[in-house]
KEFITOR-125219 format. One record per residue (C-alpha): x, y, z. Coordinates in steps of 0.2 Angstrom, whole numbers, plus 2048, in hexadecimal, padded with zeros to 3 digits. Last residue first. Example, Ala and Ser with C-alpha at 12.3 -4.5 7.8 and 13.67 -1.06 7.14 Angstrom:
# KEFITOR-125219
8447FB824/83E7EA827/
END
This chain:
# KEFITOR-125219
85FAB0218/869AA7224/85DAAE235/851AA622A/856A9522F/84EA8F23E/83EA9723A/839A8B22A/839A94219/828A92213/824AA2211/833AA4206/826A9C1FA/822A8A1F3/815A871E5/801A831E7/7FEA771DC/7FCA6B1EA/7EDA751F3/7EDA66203/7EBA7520E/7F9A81205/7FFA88214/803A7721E/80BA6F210/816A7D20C/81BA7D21E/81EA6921F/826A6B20D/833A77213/837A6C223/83BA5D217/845A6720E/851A7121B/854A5E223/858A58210/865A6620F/86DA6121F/86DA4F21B/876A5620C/883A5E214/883A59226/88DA65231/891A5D23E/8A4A6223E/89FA7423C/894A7E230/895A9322F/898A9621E/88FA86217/880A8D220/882A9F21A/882A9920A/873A8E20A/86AA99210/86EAA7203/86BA9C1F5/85BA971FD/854AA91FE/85CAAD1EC/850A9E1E6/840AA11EF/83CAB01E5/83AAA51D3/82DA9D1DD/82CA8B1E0/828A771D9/826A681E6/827A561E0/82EA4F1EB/83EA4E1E3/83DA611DB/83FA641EF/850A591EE/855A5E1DE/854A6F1E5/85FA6A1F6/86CA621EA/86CA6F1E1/86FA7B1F0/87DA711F7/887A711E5/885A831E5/88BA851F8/89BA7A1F7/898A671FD/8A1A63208/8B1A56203/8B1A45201/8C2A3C203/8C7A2D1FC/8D5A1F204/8D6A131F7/8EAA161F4/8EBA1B204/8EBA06204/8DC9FE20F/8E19EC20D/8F59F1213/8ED9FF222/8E29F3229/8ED9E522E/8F69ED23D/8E69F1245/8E09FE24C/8E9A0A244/8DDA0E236/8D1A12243/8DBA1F247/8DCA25235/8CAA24234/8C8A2F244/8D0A3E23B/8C7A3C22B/8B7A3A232/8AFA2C22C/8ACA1B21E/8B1A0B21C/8AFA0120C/8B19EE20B/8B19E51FB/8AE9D21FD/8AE9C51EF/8C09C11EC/8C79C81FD/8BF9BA206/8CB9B4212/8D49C3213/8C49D1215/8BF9C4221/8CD9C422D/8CE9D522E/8BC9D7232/8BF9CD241/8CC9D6247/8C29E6245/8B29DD24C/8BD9D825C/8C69E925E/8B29ED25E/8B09E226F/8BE9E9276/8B79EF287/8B2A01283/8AFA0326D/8BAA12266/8C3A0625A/8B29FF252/8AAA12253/8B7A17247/8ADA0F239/8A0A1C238/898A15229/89DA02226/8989FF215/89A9EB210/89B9EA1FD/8949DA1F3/8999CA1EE/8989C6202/88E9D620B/8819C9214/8919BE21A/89A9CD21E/88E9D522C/88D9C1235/89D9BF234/89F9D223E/8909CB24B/8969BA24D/8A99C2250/89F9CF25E/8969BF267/8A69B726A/8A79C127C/8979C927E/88C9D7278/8909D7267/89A9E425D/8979E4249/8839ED249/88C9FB253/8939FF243/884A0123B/87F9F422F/8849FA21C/8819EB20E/8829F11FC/87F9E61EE/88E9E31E2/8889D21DC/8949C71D4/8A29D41D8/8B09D61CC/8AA9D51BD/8AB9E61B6/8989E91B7/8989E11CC/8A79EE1CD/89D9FC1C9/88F9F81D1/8989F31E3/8A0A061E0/890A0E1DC/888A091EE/898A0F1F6/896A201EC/884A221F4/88BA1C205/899A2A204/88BA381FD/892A48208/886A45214/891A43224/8A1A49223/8B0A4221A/8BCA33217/8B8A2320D/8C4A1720F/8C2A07202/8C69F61FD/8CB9F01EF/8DB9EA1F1/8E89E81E4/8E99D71DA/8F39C81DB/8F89BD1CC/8F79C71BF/8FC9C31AC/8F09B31AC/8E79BC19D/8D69BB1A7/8E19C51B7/8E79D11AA/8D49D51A5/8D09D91B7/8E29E21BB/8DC9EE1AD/8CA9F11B5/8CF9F41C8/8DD9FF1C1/8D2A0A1B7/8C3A081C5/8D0A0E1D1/8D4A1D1C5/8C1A231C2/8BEA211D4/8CCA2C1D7/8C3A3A1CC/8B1A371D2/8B7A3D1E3/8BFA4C1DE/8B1A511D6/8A3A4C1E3/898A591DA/885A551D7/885A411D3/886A401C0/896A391BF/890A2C1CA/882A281BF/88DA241B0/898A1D1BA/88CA101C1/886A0A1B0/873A0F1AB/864A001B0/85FA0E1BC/862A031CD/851A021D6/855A011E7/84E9F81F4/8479EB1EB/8389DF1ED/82B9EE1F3/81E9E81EC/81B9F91E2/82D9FB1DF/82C9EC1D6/81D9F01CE/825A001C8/8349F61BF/8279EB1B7/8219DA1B8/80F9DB1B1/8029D41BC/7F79C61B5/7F39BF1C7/7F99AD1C4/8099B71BD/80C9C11C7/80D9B21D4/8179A81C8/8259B71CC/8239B81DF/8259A41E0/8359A51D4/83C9B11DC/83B9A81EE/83F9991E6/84F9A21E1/8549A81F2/8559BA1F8/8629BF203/8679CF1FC/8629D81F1/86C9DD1E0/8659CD1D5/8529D51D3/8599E61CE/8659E01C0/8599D61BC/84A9E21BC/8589EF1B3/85C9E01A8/8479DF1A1/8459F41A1/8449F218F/83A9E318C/82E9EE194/81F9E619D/8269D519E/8169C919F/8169B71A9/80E9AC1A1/81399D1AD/81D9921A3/82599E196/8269AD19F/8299A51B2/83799C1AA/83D9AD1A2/83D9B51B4/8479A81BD/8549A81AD/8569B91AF/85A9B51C2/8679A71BF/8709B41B4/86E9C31C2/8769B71CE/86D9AA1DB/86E9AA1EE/87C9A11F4/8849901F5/8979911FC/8A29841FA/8B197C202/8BD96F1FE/8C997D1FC/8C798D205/8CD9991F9/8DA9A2204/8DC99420F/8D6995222/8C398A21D/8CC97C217/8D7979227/8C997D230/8BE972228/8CC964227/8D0964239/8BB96523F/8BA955235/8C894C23D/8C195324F/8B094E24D/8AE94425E/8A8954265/89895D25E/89B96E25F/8A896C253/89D968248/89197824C/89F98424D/8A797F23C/897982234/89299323B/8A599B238/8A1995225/89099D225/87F99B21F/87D98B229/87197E21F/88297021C/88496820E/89095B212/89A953200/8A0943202/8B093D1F2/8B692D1EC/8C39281DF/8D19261ED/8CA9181F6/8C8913209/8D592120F/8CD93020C/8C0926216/8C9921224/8C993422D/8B993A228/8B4926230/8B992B240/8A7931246/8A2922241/8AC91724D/8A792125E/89392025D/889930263/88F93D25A/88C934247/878937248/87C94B24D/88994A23D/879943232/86E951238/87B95E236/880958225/86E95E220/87295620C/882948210/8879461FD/8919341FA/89A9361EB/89E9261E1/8AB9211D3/8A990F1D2/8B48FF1D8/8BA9051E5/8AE9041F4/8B390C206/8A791D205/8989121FF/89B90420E/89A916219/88B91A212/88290B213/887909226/87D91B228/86F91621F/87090422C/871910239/86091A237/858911244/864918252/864911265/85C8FF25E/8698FF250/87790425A/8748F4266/86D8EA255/87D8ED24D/8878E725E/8818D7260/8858D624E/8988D6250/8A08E2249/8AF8DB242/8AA8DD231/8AA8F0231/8B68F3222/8AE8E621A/89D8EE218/88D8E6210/8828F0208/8708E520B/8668F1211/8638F0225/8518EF22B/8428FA21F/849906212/848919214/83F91D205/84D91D1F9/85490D1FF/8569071EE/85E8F81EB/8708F11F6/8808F51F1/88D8E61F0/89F8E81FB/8AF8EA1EE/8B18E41DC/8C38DB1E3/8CF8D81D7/8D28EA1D1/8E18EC1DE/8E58DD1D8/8ED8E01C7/8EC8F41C2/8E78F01AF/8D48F51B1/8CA8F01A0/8C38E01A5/8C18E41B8/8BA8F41B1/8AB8EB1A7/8A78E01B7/8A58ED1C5/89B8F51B6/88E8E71B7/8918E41C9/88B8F71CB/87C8F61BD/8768E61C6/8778F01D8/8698FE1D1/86990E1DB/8779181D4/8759101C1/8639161C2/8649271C7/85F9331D5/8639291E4/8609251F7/866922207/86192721A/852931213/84893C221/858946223/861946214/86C93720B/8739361F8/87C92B1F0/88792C1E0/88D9201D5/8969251C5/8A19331CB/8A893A1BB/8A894C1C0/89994F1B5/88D9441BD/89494D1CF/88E95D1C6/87E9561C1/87B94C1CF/87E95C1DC/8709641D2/8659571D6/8689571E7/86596A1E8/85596A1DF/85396E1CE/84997B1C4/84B9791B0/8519881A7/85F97F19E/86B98B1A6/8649841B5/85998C1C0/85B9861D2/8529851E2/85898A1F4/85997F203/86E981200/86D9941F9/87099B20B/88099420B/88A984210/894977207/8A396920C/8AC962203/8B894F207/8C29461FD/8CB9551F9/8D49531E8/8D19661E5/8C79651D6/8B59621DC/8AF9731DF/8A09711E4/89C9841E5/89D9891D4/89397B1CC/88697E1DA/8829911D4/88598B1C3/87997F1BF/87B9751AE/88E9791AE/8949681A8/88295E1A2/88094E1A9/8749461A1/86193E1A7/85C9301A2/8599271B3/8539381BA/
END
């Protein structure tokens, strides 16, 4: 990599999480994306080390050192690694630097590379701990092997005469190393100290913030880290902080186009190309490499990438139609008065979006949403839209949908409940969390879901940029859960509160026909007036459970089980009144 430029923007899932522009001396990342690998917009893969050079390249720090588990220091250029080139620029910016002494000393001399893990102590010699004596560097020495990387890093962290990032990848290793010896546990404290131009950056594995905090601070002896993280981690943006995470429908593309051009791999129809995009970048929790690996394998084999062998492998749950999310919602059998007030939210979501670019907005109106209604009336459906619709006006990264059960949020134990909720809004994070039945979190015994609410809360806050959060219920126990706590009610506005409506009988019975025509079933002209009246006489006599299209996929699946058994396997046989099943012929 010796020849290697810096390119600004050259990976931008790590260029937008590091961000570098807060003055912090210290940031810390996490995510799911961190073991991951990276497609550049150069379409070259990249680990995350190297991707950390580039953007660290960029940001004008001129030496930068890395350390992982199984290598206590090493490089990825030339200039890093070489001590000549350091005294050598040491030299240059003595000549050019007009700040008097404070450029008089060129600071403690690097030692060569230690890439491999070096043998004895390297040579970086440390003023700030001169007054160890050596006595007591062979005592730590003997109890930890790997403390002369750690002394390397420290003289790193204290040298002024070049730029340097010190980048900690498996912080948790490194901080585990750090537990067991008093002094380096307060270097987080003295290093902001030691020299303004320099910066560490821990990557922690945890997929969560919450996770991260708790393991440092699980520690002990961590406290002037475990300050700063949470100090970070409270703020609205959480500076200093950076989430890696899965990669984006652009990175996605260029996954794809690498396995065309290096692999072979052959797109069936250039046509349904951003559908399979668009498809590929909506589930969730799938890395690159695991893309990538799937994508060379149809290649190896000579399979065509297609929408139908994606659904074939089963790699997507839903096969979005490649046609915007209005259009399909408008095409959703009845649901007027729903479509209307999400044509005004998108209105508004869409002219504060281009007035936030112009710089004429500073604070936007809440997203999230209240869906109120009975079961079946297509509220998960329409959530599913939503996270579309805003993911095409930009205001989503992903828009995926994530719906656990409510129960899903409430643990077992004290504490366990928060991990639970995190836990829910961490996989729904650029995306929308659907929580069906909502009111189930006030009505929980023992307080466990006033935890998940209150927990909730404090997410939807925290991370109100990439989270949209859409609960869903009865109408009259979704105002109580509205109660619940004093914070719902101002990030769920009556604004955003929508109500779905029953279906009226002509809307149920073409949803109960599209249903049949779905599995591939055709009928008798006589088996229309039947149904009609059925479904009448259901919609007239229905209650509070009254399921409205669950209950017109209930009538359809038992239809087809007595057509099928008539017609012994005669498939081109059509469906009768016959088939009517028992329990609902006392409606015709």
């Amino acid at each position: 990599m010796n020849r290697v430029m810096a390119v600004p923007g050259l990976v931008p899932r790590v260029d937008d999480a590091l961000r570098l522009d807060t003055g912090d001396p210290l940031v810390v990342l996490f995510g799911s994306g961190v073991s991951d690998m990276f497609v550049g917009v150069d379409y070259q893969e990249r680990a995350l080390d190297e991707s950390l050079w580039h953007v660290l390249r960029t940001a004008g720090f001129q030496r930068i050192v890395f350390r992982s588990a199984n290598k206590p220091v090493y490089f990825l250029d030339r200039y890093s690694r070489d001590p000549a080139a350091v005294r050598a620029h040491s030299a240059r910016r003595l000549v050019r630097d007009t700040r008097g002494s404070a450029a008089g000393s060129a600071g403690p001399e690097p030692c060569r590379d230690t890439a491999t893990g070096g043998r004895g102590s390297p040579s970086w010699q440390m003023a700030a701990m001169g007054a160890e004596t050596e006595s007591h560097r062979a005592a730590v020495r003997q109890r930890d092997p790997d403390w002369p990387g750690m002394q390397a890093l420290d003289a790193c962290m204290r040298m002024r005469d070049t730029p340097t990032a010190v980048v900690i990848v498996q912080a948790e290793h490194f901080l585990r190393s750090l537990g067991a010896e008093q002094g380096p546990a307060g270097w987080f404290t003295e290093w902001p100290q030691a020299s303004m131009d320099n910066i560490c950056v821990l990557v922690f594995s945890s997929t969560s913030w919450d996770g991260t905090v708790n393991f440092v601070r699980s520690l002990g002896r961590m406290n002037a880290l475990v300050s700063f993280m949470e100090q970070q981690g409270s703020r609205p943006h959480g500076r200093g902080v950076g989430e890696i995470g899965k990669p984006d429908a652009a990175e996605i593309e260029r996954i794809i186009h690498v396995a065309r051009l290096r692999h072979g791999l052959r797109i069936g129809d250039w046509g349904e190309l951003s559908r399979i995009v668009a498809a590929l970048a909506a589930q969730p929790g799938v890395p690159a490499a695991t893309w990538a690996r799937r994508l060379w394998s149809l290649a190896r084999s000579g399979t065509v990438l297609s929408e139908a062998e994606l659904r074939s492998r089963q790699w997507v749950e839903v096969q979005p139609s490649g046609r915007p999310a209005w259009d399909r919602l408008t095409e959703l059998i009845g649901l007027a008065e729903v479509k209307e007030h999400v044509d005004r939210l998108r209105w508004r979501a869409e002219a504060e979006s281009r007035r936030r670019r112009e710089g004429l907005l500073r604070d936007s109106a809440s997203l999230h949403l209240v869906f109120t209604g009975r079961p079946g009336t297509g509220k998960t459906t329409v959530a599913r839209l939503i996270g579309e619709l805003y993911r095409e006006m930009g205001l989503l990264r992903r828009g995926h949908l994530h719906a656990p059960e409510a129960a899903d949020l409430v643990g077992m134990y004290v504490g366990h409940t928060a991990t639970q909720t995190n836990r829910a809004v961490d996989a729904a994070l650029d995306g929308v969390l659907f929580i069906d039945e909502a009111y189930r979190l006030s009505e929980q015994p023992g307080g466990f879901g006033q935890e998940a609410i209150d927990t909730l809360v404090t997410r939807m806050e925290n991370e109100r940029d990439r989270l949209v959060v859409v609960v869903a219920g009865y109408p009259s126990k979704m105002d109580a859960f509205l109660r619940s706590n004093p914070g719902l009610p101002r990030r769920f506005p009556r604004g955003n509160i929508i109500s779905f409506p029953d279906y009226d009988p002509p809307a149920l019975l073409a949803i109960l026909f599209g249903m049949l025509r779905d599995r591939g079933l055709h009928w008798v002209p006589a088996l229309e007036p039947v149904l009609e009246g059925v479904v009448t006489s259901i919609h007239a006599v229905r209650d509070e459970t009254f399921g409205n299209a669950g209950e017109m996929r209930n009538l359809a699946q038992e239809m087809e089980t007595n057509w099928a058994r008539r017609v012994r396997a005669v498939i081109s046989e059509p469906v009768t009144p016959d088939d009517l099943p028992e329990a609902y012929r006392r409606y015709a």
